[in-house]
N, C-alpha and C positions, 0 to 999 in steps of 0.2 A: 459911558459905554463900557460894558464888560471885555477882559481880555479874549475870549475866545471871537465875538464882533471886531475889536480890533484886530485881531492875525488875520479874518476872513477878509475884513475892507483894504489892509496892506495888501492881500495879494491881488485881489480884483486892481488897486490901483495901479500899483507897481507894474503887474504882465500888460497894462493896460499903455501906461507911461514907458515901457521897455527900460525902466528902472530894474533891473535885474542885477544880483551880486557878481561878483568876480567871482571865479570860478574855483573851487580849491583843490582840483586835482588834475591832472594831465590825458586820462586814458583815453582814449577813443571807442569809436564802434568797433572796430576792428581788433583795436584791447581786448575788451571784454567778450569779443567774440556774438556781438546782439547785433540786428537787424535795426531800423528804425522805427519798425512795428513793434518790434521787441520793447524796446524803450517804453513806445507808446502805453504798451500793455500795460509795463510798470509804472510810468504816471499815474493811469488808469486805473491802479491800485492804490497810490499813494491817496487822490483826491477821495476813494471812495472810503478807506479807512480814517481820513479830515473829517467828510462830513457824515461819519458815522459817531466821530466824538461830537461833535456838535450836535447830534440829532440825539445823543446820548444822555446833554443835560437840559437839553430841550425837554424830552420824556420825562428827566426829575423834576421840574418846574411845575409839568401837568399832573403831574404825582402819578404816575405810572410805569417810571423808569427807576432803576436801585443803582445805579452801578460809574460812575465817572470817571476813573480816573481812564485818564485817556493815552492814547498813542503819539499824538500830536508832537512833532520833532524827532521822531525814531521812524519815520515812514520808510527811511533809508535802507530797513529790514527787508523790504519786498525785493532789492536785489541780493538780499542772502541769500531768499526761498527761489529766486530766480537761478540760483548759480548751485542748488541742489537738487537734489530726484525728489519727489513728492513720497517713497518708499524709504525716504531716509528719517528715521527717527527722529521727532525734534522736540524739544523740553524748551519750553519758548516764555518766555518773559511777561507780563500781564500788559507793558506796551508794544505788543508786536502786532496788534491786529495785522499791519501792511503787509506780514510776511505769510498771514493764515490768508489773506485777502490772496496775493501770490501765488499761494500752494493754491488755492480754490482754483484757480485758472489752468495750473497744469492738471487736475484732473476732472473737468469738468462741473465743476460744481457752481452755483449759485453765493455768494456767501451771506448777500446783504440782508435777505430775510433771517437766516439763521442769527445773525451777529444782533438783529434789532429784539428776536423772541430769549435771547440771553439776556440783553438789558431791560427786557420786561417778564423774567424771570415767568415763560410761559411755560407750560407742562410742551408744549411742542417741543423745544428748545434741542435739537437734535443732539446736542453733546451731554447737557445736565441734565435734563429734562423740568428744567426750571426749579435747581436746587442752588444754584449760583453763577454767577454769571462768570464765564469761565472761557478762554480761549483753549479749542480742542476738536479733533474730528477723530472718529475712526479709520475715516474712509483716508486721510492723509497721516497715518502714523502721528498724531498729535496728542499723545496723553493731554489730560486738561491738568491744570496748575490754577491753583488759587492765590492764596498772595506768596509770591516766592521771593522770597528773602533767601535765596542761593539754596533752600534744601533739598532744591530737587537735583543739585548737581552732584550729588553721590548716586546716587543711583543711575543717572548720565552715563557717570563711567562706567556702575555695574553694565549698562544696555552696550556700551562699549566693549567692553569687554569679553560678553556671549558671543559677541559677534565671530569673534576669530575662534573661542570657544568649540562654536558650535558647526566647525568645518570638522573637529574631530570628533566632538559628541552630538549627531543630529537629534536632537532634542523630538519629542513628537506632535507639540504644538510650535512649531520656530515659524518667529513672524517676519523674523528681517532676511533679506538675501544677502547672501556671502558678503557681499561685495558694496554695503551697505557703509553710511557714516550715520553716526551720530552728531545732532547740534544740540547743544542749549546753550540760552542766552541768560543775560542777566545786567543788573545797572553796575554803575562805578563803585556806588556807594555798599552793596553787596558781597562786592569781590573782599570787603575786612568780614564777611561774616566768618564766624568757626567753618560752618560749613562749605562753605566755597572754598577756604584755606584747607581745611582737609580734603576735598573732591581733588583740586587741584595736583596738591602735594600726591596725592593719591597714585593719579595719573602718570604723574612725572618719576616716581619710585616704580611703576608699575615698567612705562615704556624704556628707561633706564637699563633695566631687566634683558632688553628685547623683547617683552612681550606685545603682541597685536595689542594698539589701543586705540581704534580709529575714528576721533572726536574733536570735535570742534568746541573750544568754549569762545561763545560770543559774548564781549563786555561792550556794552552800550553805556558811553562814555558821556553821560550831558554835565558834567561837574556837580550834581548836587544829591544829597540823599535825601530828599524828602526839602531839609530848611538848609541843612548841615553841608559846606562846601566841601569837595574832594578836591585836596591840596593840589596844584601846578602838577602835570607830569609823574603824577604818584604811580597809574595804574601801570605806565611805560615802563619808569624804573624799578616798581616791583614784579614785574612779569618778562621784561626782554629777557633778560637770562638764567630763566628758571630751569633746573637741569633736567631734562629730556620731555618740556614742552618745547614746542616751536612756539614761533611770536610772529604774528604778521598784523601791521596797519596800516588802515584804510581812515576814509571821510564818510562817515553816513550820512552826511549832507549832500553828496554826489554821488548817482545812481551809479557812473558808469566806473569809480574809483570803489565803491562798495562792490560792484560787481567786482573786479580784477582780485583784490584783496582776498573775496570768499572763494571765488577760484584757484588760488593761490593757497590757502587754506586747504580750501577740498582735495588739494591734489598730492599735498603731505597726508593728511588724512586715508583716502583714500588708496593713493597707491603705496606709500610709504608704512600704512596703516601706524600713524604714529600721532598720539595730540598734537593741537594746535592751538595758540590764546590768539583770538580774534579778538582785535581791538579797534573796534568803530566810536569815531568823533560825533558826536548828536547834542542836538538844542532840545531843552525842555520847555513845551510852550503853555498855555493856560495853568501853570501851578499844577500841585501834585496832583493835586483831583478837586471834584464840585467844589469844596466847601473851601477850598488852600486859596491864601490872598497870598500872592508871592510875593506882591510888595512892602509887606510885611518884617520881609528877611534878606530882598533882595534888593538893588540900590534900581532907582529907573535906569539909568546908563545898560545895569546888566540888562535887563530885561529886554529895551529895546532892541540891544545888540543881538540876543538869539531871536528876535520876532525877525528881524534883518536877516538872519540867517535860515532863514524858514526852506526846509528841505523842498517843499515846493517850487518856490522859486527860484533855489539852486535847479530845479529837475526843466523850469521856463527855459533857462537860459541854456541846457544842455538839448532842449526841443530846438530852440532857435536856432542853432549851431547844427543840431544833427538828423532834422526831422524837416519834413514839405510843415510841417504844421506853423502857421502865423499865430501872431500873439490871439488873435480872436478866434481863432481855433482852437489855443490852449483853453480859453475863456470861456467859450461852448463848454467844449468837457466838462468845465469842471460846474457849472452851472448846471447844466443837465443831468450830472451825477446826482447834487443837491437838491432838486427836482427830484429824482428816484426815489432818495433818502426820504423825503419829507411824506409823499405818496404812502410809502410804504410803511412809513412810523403809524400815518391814522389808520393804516389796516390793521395795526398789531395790538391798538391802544385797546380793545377790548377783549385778548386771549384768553384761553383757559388758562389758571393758574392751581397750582398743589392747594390744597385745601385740606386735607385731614393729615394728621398724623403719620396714620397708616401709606398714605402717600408718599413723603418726605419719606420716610425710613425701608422701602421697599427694594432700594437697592443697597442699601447698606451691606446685606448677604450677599455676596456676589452669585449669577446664575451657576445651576452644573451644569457643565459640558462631556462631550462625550470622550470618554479615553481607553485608550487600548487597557483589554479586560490585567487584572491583576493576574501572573502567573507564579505558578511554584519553580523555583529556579532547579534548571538544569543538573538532576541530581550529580553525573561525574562533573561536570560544570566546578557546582558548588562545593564538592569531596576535593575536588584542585585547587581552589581559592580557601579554604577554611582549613586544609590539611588535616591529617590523619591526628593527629594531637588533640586538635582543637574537635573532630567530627568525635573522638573519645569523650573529651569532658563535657560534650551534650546531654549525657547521660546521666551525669553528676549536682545535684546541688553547686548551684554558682551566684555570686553576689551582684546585685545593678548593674554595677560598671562593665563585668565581663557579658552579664545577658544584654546589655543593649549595644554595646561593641557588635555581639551574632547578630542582631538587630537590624544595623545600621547595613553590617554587610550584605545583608540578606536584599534589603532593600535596594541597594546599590545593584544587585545581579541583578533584580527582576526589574527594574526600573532604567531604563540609559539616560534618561535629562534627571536623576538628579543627582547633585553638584552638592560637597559638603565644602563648606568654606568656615574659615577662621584663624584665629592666632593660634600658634604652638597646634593646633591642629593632627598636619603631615607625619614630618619626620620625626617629633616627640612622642605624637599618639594623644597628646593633649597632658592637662596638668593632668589629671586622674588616670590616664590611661584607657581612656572610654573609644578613643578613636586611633587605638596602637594599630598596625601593623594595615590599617586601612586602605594608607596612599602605595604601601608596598604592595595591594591585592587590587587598587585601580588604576594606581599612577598620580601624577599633580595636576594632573589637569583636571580631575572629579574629586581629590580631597586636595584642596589649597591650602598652603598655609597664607593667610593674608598680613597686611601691615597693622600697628596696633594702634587701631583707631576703631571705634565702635560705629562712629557715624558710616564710616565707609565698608564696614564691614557689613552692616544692614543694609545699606544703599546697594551694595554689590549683589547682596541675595536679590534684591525687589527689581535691580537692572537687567537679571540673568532671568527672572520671573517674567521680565517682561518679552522674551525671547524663547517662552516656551520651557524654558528651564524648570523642577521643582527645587529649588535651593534648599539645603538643610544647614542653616549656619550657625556659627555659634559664639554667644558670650562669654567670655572665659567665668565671671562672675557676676550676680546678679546688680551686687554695687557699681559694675561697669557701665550698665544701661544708661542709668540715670543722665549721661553727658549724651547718647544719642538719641533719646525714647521717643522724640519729633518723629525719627524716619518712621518707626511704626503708627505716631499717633496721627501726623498731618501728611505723611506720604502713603504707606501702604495701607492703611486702614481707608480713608478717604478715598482711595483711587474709585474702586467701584460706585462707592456712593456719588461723586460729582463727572462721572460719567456714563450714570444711569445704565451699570451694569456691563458695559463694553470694553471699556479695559480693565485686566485682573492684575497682583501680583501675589500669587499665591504661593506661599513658601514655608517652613518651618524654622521656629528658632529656638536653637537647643539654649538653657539659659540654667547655670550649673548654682542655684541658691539657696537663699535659708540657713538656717542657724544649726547648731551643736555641734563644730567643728572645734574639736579639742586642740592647743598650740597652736595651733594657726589665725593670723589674722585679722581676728578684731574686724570692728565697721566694712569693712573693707570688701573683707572674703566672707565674713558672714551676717550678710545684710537681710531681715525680713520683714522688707518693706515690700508688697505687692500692688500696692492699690493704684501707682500708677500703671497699670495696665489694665485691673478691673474695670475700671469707667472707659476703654476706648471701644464704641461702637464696634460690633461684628467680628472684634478678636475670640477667638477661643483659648484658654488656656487650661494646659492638662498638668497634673502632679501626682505624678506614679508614687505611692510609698513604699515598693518593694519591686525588684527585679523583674519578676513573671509579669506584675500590670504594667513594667514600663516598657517591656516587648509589644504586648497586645495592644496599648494606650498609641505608641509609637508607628504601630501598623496603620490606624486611625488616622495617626495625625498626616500620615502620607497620604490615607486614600484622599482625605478632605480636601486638602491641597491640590492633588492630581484631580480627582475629579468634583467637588464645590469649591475650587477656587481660594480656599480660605487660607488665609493668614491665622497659624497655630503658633501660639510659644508654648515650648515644653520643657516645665520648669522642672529639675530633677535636683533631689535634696542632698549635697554633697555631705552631708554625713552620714547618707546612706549607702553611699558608695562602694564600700566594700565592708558593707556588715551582713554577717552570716547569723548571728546568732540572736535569740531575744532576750534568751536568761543566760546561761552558762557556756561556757567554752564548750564548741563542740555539738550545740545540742543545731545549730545548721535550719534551726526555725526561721529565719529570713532570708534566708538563699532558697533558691529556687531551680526547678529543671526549665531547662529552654522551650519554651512552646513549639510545636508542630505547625508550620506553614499554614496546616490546614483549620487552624484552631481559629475562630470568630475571633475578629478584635470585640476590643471594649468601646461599645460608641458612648456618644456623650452623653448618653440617660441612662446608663448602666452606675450604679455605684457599687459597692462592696459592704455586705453584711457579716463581720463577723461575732459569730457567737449566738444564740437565741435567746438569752437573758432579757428579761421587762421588766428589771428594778430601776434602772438608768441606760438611757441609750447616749453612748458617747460618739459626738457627730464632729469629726475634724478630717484632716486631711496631712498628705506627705509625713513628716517627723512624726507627727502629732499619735499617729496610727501605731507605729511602733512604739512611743511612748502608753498609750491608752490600751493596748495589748497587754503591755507588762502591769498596767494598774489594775487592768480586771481580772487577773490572776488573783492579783492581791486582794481585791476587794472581794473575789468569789471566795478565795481559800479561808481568810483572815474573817472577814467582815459577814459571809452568807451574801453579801448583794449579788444580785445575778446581771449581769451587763449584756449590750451588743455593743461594738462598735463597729458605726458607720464611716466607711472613709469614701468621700466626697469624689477622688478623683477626677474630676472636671470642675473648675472655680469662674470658668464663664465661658457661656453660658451655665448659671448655679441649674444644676437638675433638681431643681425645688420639688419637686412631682416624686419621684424617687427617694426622695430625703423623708417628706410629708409622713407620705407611706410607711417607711422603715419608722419610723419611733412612736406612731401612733399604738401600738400594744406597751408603750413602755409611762409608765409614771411618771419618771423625770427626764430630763434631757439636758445633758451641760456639752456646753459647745467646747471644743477646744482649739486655740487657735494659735498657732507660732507664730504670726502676726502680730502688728505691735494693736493695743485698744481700743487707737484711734485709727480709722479708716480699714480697719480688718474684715477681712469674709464674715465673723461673728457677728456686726453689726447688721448685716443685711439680710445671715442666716435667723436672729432673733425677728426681725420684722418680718420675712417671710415668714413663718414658722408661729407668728403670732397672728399674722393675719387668717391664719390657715387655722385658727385656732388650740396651738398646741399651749398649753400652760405649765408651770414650774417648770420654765427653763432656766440656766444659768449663765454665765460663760467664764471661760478661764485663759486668758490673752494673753501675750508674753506685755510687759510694761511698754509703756511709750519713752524708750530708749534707744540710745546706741548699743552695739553688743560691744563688750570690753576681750583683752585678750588675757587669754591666762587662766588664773582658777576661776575665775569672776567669771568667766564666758558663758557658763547658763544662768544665774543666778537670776534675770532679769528675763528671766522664759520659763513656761512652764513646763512641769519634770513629771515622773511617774508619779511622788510623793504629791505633788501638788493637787495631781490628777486624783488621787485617790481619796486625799482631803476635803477638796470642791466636790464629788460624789457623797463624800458623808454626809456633808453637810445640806447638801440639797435633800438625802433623805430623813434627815432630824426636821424638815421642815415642816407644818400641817400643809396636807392638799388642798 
């Protein structure tokens, strides 16, 4: 007999034989403040999340079911969902059904159909809509989570964090009320991830501060990660005295001791608005999922002893003691739940499921919504925030850094939910100066300087998104990413697609990258690696090469946000920073005048033509445009070749259509790319461009290196000379 037959014949026999455990906590009804219906309810939840894991790999057996790992020994959670508001955000752990089962009850909902068309991944499926099987409602504040391995607990905090936020910046889509907590949970084994170490850390620096951080993180304690034991007392002694969380523990093998504990919790949380680390005791039963032999890894002795401890029959013995219900009453219930389940599975076994393509990828774009119209801000308004100085050199030729500084501020008037966050930020203005005198024109509470942790730093934009916020945050350097890129790839990108459109987190992330940073650096500061961002589903990303389009581009990347929902990174080329000129001292060809409010932005099927030459069309992006500027100078003056050069400004979605178009009157076409060879825009600009049948094309990519510091720092990127030389040479070739 299988272990999941064994837990079910123990508890039949045991409630049966009034063999029930000893009890391991003390509260009462009156503890925890529940009725004996109350209770009931929560049984009534525990059994029916039992035998929904049961009916769970029942359905893989008949081949209709995907999804097992189960809940089984964490039922304990339904007194979490018990002891919180159903409007309280919660980031919930992939075994918590009992607590989603819970929340079902305090808002009326049904859940057991919903929970059996997830494990048969049916297009009904009201959270995924049968793109994963996913614990999540809308209708109870339950963003869905796929397998969380602690990543979603950055972003926890950000949701935490809007919260007291947004008493002073009423955001104009805010989803949580004031007076609102955050939960998410997570296993033992977890709490070593980076990410749960930073969310935490996060937290405890934040509330430290005295700032509002009104969150609960729950660690569901069953000692294993998967095969791998969680040493004696580790999670107690790494977390009782972590400075400015609180630490409260409970039993989640006793409903009414898990009750008290998260009460206990809620009420630092809540009134105190201050974290708290919940730390619930739980058994892991049938193995990690379908396919897991635990006895494999696990000795019998363990195993039996947490089937012995089965949250169930801790919940018998707290029936016995605190309920009119007899053991053959607990026995009914849970019998006729199992009846429910089984009913209900052959209704599901022949769903609609996704079928095409087009199906599966249809939320990936998150819907638009409606939002208050974009306005031109308040001209003496804006003459009092931008000062007499600054409304002067409007008028003046000015380089990136200062035109997107007007930018950000502009945006910031006519916009109140969005929030700029990041390191050096505030009171520095950032390392480049791009975000000076900003927090002194809004305050800290809309340009933050944050802790320097990137994971938290995104997590905080996607948390504050999730409260109605538009975040504009930012990476100090593009090399920084790389340690957080999860929160974009498996948090914010994901979120619409495996909740079929109904939760967004729509933000921008300013990311300061790319190569030809002279003295400074190396790999570090000047990283031009992109490609992990290109391949994530439904990201946009923009790359202004000059001032003026990174106003217009910027405009964009906020409308899309505020209203399509979208997750924009806007990647700007810190060696363009503060360049004015493209030849000679003086001559102020890359500086720019500040665009006029009323000026169109640049959307994302706009690129930029300059020049009308159809000797060679130079198709690149960011650096590469200032460079390819100065080449076709040289190549017009010196050489007779007549050039245009296309700068791409949007790198995803590629505006292939746009691009097609623009070089089709031209001969040749060499791509250029500051990218390294391998996995560069070039690669995907040739096959597009080839499918579309353009021919004699080339490309010209920086090498597949690190960048060095020092004289060597362009050497292994391509320059103006280079650029001029890969043009010659594609016109000495026959057509």
């Amino acid at each position: 007999m299988n272990r999941v037959e064994i837990v079910h014949d123990n508890f039949l026999r045991r409630v049966a034989q009034g063999d029930l455990p000893e009890r391991v906590g003390t509260a009462t009804l009156d503890d925890a403040q529940l009725t004996a219906g109350e209770l009931v309810s929560l049984f009534e939840a525990q059994v029916l999340s039992r035998h929904l894991d049961r009916a769970a790999r029942d359905m893989q057996a008949r081949g209709f079911g995907f999804y097992t790992i189960g809940s089984s020994g964490h039922e304990g959670m339904a007194a979490v969902a018990g002891a919180l508001r159903p409007t309280d955000m919660a980031f919930v752990h992939y075994r918590d059904a009992a607590f989603q089962i819970a929340r079902s009850g305090q808002v009326g909902v049904d859940p057991m159909r919903d929970m059996l068309l997830s494990f048969t991944t049916s297009i009904d499926d009201p959270i995924s809509g049968g793109r994963h099987k996913v614990l999540g409602s809308a209708d109870m504040a339950m963003p869905p989570q796929t397998s969380t391995i602690a990543s979603h607990l950055p972003k926890a905090v950000g949701t935490a964090y809007s919260i007291g936020l947004a008493k002073r910046v009423k955001p104009e889509h805010q989803v949580l009320p004031d007076d609102s907590v955050v939960m998410c949970s997570f296993g033992d084994a977890s709490l070593n991830h980076a990410s749960a170490q930073a969310a935490i850390n996060t937290a405890g620096w934040t509330a430290y501060q005295g700032v509002p951080l009104p969150l609960i993180f729950v660690c569901e304690d069953n000692g294993l990660g998967i095969s791998v034991k969680t040493p004696s007392n580790w999670v107690s002694a790494s977390m009782s005295g972590r400075a400015g969380v609180g630490y409260v523990a409970g039993s989640g093998l006793d409903l009414l001791d898990a009750t008290v504990a998260t009460q206990r919790a809620a009420h630092v949380a809540r009134r105190q608005r201050r974290p708290v680390f919940l730390h619930l005791s739980c058994v892991r039963l049938y193995g990690h999922a379908g396919a897991d032999v635990a006895s494999s890894y696990l000795s019998m002795e363990r195993i039996e002893a947490d089937e012995a401890n089965d949250p169930l029959l801790h919940t018998a013995r707290l029936l016995a003691e605190f309920s009119d219900l007899s053991p053959t009453d607990v026995l009914d219930c849970y019998q006729s739940v199992g009846v429910k389940v089984d009913r209900a599975v052959d209704a599901v076994a022949d769903t609609r499921r996704l079928q095409t393509a087009d199906q599966v990828m249809a939320s990936i774009v998150p819907p638009r919504r409606i939002a208050e119209p974009a306005t031109v801000p308040n001209v003496e308004n804006r003459a009092e925030v931008f000062g007499a100085h600054e409304m002067r050199l409007m008028s003046e030729p000015q380089h990136l850094a200062k035109l997107l500084n007007w930018a950000l501020t502009d945006e910031l008037l006519r916009h109140r939910e969005i929030v700029l966050a990041g390191e050096d930020i505030g009171a520095k203005g950032g390392v480049y100066g791009v975000t000076q005198r900003l927090q002194k024109r809004f305050g800290a509470h809309r340009v933050i300087d944050t802790i320097l942790d990137e994971q938290s730093i995104l997590g905080m934009g996607i948390g504050l998104a999730h409260n109605g916020f538009i975040p504009i945050v930012e990476i100090q350097f593009l090399a920084y990413l790389h340690n957080a890129e999860d929160q974009l790839r498996g948090e914010a990108a994901t979120l619409p697609f495996f909740s079929n459109g109904q939760f967004t987190n729509p933000m921008v992330v300013r990311i300061a990258g790319l190569g030809y940073q002279r003295g400074f650096g190396g790999h570090f500061h000047n990283d031009n690696s992109i490609a992990v961002l290109r391949d994530i589903p439904g990201l946009v990303i923009a790359c202004p090469s000059n001032g003026v389009d990174a106003v217009l581009m910027m405009r964009e990347a906020v409308r899309l946000a505020r209203e399509e929902q979208r997750v924009v990174v806007f990647l700007e080329p810190i060696a363009r920073y503060m360049t004015r000129d493209l030849h000679a001292n003086g001559d102020d060809r890359w500086a720019g005048r500040y665009p006029d409010m009323i000026v169109e932005p640049i959307t994302m099927d706009r690129i930029a033509v300059r020049g009308t030459g159809i000797d060679v069309a130079i198709v690149t992006y960011g650096n590469g445009v200032f460079l390819a500027e100065q080449a076709a100078e040289i190549l017009r003056a010196k050489h007779g070749v007549s050039c245009r050069v296309v700068d791409m400004r949007w790198l995803a979605p590629l505006p292939t259509d746009a691009i097609v178009a623009s070089v089709e009157p031209c001969a040749q076409v060499l791509i250029v790319d500051e990218c390294r060879e391998t996995g560069s825009q070039s690669e995907a600009l040739v096959a597009h461009l080839g499918e579309r049948g353009v021919t004699n094309m080339s490309r010209l990519c920086a090498s597949d290196s690190f960048i060095a510091t020092g004289p060597a720092s362009g050497v292994t990127l391509p320059s103006c000379d280079s650029i001029v030389d890969a043009a010659l040479a594609g016109q000495a070739e026959p057509t």
